[in-house]
N, C-alpha and C positions, 0 to 999 in steps of 0.2 A: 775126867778132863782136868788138865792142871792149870792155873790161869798164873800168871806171872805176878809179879806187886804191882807193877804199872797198874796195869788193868784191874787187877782188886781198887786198887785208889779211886780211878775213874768211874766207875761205878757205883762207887759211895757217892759222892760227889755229886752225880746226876739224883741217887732216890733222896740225898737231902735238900737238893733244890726242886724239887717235885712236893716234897714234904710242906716244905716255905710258903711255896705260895699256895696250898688248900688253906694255910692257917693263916696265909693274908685276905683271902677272898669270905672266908667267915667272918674275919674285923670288919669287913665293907657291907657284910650283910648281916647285925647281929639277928635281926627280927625275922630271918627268912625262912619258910615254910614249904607244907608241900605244893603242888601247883592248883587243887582246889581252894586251897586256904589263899594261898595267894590271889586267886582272880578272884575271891569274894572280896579281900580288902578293896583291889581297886574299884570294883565297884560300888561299893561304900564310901570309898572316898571321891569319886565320881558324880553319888550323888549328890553330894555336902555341896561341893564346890558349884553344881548346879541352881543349886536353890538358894545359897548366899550371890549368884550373878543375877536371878529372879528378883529377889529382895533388892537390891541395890537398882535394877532394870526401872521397878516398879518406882521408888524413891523421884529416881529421875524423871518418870515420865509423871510425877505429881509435880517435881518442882517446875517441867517445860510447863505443864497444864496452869500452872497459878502463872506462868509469867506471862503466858498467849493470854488468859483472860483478865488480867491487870491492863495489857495492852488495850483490846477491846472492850475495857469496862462493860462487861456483860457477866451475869452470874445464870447458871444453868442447875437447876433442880434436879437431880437425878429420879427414877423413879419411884426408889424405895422410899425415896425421902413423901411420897405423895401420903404414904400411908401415914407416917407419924402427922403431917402436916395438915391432915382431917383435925386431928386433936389437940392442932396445936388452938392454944387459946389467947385472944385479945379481949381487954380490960375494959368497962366504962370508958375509964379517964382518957384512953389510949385514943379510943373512938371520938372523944369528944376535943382530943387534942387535934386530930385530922380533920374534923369539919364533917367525917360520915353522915348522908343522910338517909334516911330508911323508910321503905314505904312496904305496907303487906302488898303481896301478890294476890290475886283474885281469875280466874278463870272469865274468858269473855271472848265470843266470836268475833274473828280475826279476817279480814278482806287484806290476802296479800296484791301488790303490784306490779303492774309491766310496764317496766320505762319505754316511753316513745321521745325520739327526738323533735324539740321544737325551737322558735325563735321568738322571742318577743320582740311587735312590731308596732312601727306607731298605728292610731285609729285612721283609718284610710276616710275619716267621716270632719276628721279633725285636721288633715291635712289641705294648707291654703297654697296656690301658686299666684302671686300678684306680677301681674304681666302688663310689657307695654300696650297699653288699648290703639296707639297709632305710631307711624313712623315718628321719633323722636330724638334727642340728645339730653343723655343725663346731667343734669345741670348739680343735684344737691341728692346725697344716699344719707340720709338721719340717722339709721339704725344698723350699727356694726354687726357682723354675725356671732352669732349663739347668745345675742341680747333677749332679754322678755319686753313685749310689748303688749299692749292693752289694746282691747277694739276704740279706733277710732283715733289711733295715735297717728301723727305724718312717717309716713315712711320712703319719699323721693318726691325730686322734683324734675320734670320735664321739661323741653321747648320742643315745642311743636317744631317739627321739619315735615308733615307730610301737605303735599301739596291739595292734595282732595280736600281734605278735612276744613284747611284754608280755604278752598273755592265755597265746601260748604257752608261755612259761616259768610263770608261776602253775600250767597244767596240767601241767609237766613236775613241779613241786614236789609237786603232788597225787598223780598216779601212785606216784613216789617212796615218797609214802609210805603209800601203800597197798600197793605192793610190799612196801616193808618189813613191814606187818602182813600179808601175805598169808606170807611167809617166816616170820616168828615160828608162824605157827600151823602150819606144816606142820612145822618143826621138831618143836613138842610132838607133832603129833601121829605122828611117824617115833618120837620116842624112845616114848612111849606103847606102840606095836607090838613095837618092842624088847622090853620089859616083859614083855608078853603070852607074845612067842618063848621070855622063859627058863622061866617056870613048867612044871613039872612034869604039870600037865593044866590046858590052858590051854582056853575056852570057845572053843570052833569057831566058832560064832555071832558072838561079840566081835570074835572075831581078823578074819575077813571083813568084818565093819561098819569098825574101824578100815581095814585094806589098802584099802579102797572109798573112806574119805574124806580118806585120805593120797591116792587117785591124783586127786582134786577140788582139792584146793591145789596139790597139784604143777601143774596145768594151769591154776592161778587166778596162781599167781607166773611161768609162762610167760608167760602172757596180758598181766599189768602188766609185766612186761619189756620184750617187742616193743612195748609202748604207750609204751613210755618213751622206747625207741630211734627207734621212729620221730618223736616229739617233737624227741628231740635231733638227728637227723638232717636234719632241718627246721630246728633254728637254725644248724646247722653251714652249711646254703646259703645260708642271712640274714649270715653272716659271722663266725659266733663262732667263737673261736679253740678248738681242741683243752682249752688247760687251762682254760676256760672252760666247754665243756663238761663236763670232770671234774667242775670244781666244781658244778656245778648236778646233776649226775648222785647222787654222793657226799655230797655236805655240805648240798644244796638251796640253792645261791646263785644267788641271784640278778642276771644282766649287767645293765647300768645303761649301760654304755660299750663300745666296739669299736674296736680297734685294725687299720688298716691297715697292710699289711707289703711292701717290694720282693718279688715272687716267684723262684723259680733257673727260670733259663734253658738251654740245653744250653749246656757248658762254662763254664758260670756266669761270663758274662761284664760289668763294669759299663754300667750303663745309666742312661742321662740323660733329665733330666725336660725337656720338649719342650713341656710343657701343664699349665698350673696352674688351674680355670678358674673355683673358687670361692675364698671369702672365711672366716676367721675370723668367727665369730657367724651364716652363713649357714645354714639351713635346707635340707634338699635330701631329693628322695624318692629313693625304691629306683631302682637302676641309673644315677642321675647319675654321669657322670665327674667322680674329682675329683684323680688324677691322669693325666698319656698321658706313658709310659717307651718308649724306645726303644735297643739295642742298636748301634752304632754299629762293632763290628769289621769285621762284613762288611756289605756294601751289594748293591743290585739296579738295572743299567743297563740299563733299559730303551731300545730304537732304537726307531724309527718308519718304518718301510720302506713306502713305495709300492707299487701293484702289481708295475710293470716291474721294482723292486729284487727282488722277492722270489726269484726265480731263483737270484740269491748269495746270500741269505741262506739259501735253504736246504739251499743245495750247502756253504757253509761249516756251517751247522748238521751236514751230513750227516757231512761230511767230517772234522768236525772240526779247521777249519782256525785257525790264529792271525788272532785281529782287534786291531783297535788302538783305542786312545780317544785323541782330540785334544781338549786345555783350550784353548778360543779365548783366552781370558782372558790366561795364562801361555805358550800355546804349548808347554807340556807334551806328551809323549806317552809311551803307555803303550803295551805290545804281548804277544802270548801271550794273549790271553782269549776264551776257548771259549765261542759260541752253546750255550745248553744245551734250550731249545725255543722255538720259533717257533708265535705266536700263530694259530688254529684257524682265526677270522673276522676279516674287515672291520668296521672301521669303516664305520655305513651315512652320516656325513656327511665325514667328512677323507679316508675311503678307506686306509686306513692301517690297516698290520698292524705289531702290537710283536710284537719277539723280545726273550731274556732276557739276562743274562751274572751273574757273581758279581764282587767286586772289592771282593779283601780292604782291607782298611784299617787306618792304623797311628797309634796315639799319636802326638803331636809333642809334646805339653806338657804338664804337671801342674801346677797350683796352688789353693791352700786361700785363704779369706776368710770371714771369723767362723764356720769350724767345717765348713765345705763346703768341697768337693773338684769343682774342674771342671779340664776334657779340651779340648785343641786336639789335633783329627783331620786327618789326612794330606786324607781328603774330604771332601767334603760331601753330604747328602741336600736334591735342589733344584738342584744346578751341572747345568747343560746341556752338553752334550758333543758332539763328531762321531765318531760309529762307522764307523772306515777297514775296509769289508769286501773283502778281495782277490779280484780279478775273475782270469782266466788268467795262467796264465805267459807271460813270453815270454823267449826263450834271449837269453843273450848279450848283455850290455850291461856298458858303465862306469855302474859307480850309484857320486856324490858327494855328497858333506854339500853343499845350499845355499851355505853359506861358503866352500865353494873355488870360485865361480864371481865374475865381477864383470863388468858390466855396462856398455861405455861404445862413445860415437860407435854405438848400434844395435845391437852383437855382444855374444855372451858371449865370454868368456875364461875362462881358466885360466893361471897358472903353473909352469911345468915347469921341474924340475931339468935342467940343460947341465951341461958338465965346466966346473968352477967357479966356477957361481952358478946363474944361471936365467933364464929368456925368458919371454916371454907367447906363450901359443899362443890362436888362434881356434878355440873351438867351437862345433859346431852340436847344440841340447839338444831331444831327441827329447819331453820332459816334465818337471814340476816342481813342486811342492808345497814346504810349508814346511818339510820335513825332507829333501828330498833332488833330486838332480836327474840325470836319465837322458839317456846319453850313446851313440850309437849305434856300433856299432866301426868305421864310416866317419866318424866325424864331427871326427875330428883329435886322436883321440888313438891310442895304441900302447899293447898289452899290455905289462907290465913300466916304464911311465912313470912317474916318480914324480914326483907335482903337490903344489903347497901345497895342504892341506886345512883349512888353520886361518892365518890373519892375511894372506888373501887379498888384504883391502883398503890393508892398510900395505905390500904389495908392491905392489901397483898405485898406491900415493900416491909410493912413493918412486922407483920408474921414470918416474915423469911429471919429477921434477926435472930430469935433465940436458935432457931440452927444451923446460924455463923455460929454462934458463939459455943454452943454444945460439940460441935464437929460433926453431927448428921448431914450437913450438905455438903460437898466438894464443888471448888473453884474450877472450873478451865478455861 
């Protein structure tokens, strides 16, 4: 087949441009392989660039973690760090810069508690109500409320407005004085008889008629006597005072006014006014309150015990055992206070039986204001409380204060004296309440150990240092 030159030409032309670009597409690929060789690079380089996005992942999520825990100033222990942190060691000097205090442990049967709710209330023995004794108008109130008064201090002034009480004294004034004339005439006639007795022959007849109307007065000034007495015994329960009496008795006066007085109490103790509940110029009938005193030394804590409770209550009642009081309030606790009876019946809607206790109580303060005298008391009548009643013994245990334990990374702890300084041990706490915490004698400590029991947490602050500064512990 012949081909022309045209066509030779065109032909070349085409295998040199066919030619061109194999040897451009090798510039663009000097490194290129077969297609095994090939898919292993990429996934070599696949994995590189995995593990430097890992690496940089990680970075960041330390630098969010320091910035969220800079935020909440909180530092968190991880847990490997627990292990180094057994052996980390704090110095004498360290300890004695803190204020640590250390006491040995010792093994000793432990009475845990069941809190019951109670109220501390005033002594219902100690409580006065001073009431009007007859219809009246307060004229004068002495003693401002929540004053302290003493027995026999004035505490109001009345006027009479009841009209009986007024009739009554009128008849006491009558009696009186018909007493008196009933006494005159028995007299003359006693001396009269006298007379009679000296004479020398005296009229039989006479002397009999006289002795006859002598024994007629005599039982006529009985008679106005007991009239009298029981009058004034009668005002005496209206509220008149003794010399009051007198006088009306004696001289025939007449009360117009009534004076109220603090009553004595056993061991005559000050008692505060708690209730004031009239007014100056007000009017009030027989038996209104118009003061409410109450005695404030000793008090009455009343619990509220459940059915299921009542089993300790009345084993401690029985037994006489020590109970406790807890101030939620303060955290206070009090201990040694003896169940002295336990209430008969149920409540038919709470279900609830109270038991009693006493719980002396102590001045804190004294101070005066325009002439009155008031008391700041150790308790209060009204504070509500937890009554800790001890349920069995049980043998053998470490019992610590609350503040020798501290709490991190999920575990408790304690700090235990080593020969020249001290370590953190791991405990396992069998029970715990706000005052103390039980420790079981497997639970990682040893008899004769002696633990910090006080500044717990400035030991645990200042052991966490050396693994800031080493890099064992991490921030978040």
């Amino acid at each position: 087949m012949r081909f022309s030159k045209k066509c030779c030409w065109s032909l070349a032309i085409l295998v040199l441009c066919f030619l061109m670009g194999v040897a451009c597409k090798k510039a663009d690929h000097p490194h290129e392989h077969d297609h095994g060789q090939e898919h292993a690079h990429d996934h070599s380089h696949d994995h590189a660039h995995a593990h430097e996005a890992q690496e940089h992942g990680h970075e960041h999520g330390h630098e969010h973690g320091e910035e969220h825990g800079e935020e909440h100033g909180e530092v968190h222990v991880h847990e490997e760090d627990h292990v180094h942190d057994q052996s980390t060691h704090l110095d004498p000097e360290t300890l004695k810069q803190i204020g640590a205090k250390t006491e040995a442990v010792r093994p000793v049967d432990y009475a845990p508690s069941v809190k019951i709710p109670g109220e501390i209330r005033a002594d219902p023995d100690r409580r006065v109500i001073i009431s009007a004794p007859v219809g009246a108008r307060v004229l004068a109130l002495d003693v401002p409320p929540h004053a302290a008064v003493r027995a026999g201090k004035r505490l109001a002034l009345l006027e009479l407005t009841d009209t009986d009480i007024r009739h009554q004294q009128i008849r006491a004034v009558e009696i009186r004085t018909e007493l008196l004339a009933a006494r005159t005439e028995r007299d003359r006639t006693r001396a009269y008889l006298l007379a009679l007795q000296g004479q020398a022959q005296p009229a039989a007849a006479e002397k009999r008629r006289v002795e006859t109307d002598l024994q007629v007065q005599q039982a006529k000034v009985r008679s106005k006597k007991s009239s009298l007495q029981a009058v004034l015994s009668s005002l005496k329960l209206a509220g008149f005072s003794q010399a009051q009496l007198d006088a009306l008795e004696k001289q025939g006066k007449v009360v117009t006014r009534i004076y109220l007085y603090a009553p004595r109490l056993k061991k005559n103790p000050d008692m505060e006014v708690i209730s004031r509940p009239v007014q100056v110029g007000q009017s009030v009938l027989a038996g209104a309150p118009i003061y409410e005193l109450v005695a404030l030394d000793r008090l009455q804590v009343v619990g509220e015990a459940f059915e299921a409770d009542l089993p300790l209550v009345r084993r401690a009642a029985k037994e006489r055992l020590p109970v406790g009081l807890l101030f939620p309030a303060t955290r206070r606790r009090i201990d040694d206070l003896k169940i002295y009876t336990v209430e008969g019946a149920l409540d038919g809607e709470s279900r609830l039986a109270h038991f009693f206790m006493w719980l002396a109580n102590q001045k804190l303060a004294t101070g005066s204001n325009e002439g009155h005298t008031y008391q700041d008391w150790e308790f209060r009548a009204g504070e509500r409380v937890q009554i800790l009643v001890p349920e069995q013994k049980v043998e053998k245990r470490f019992v610590l204060p609350v503040e020798a334990l501290v709490r991190s990374g999920g575990r408790q702890w304690v700090f235990r004296e080593c020969e020249g300084g001290c370590d953190r041990v791991a405990v396992q706490v069998e029970s715990i309440d706000e005052r103390l915490a039980i420790i079981p004698l497997d639970g990682g400590l040893n008899p004769g150990d002696r633990v910090v029991v006080s500044g717990a947490l400035q030991v645990h602050l200042a052991l966490q240092k050396p693994e800031q500064d080493t890099g064992h512990g991490h921030r978040h």
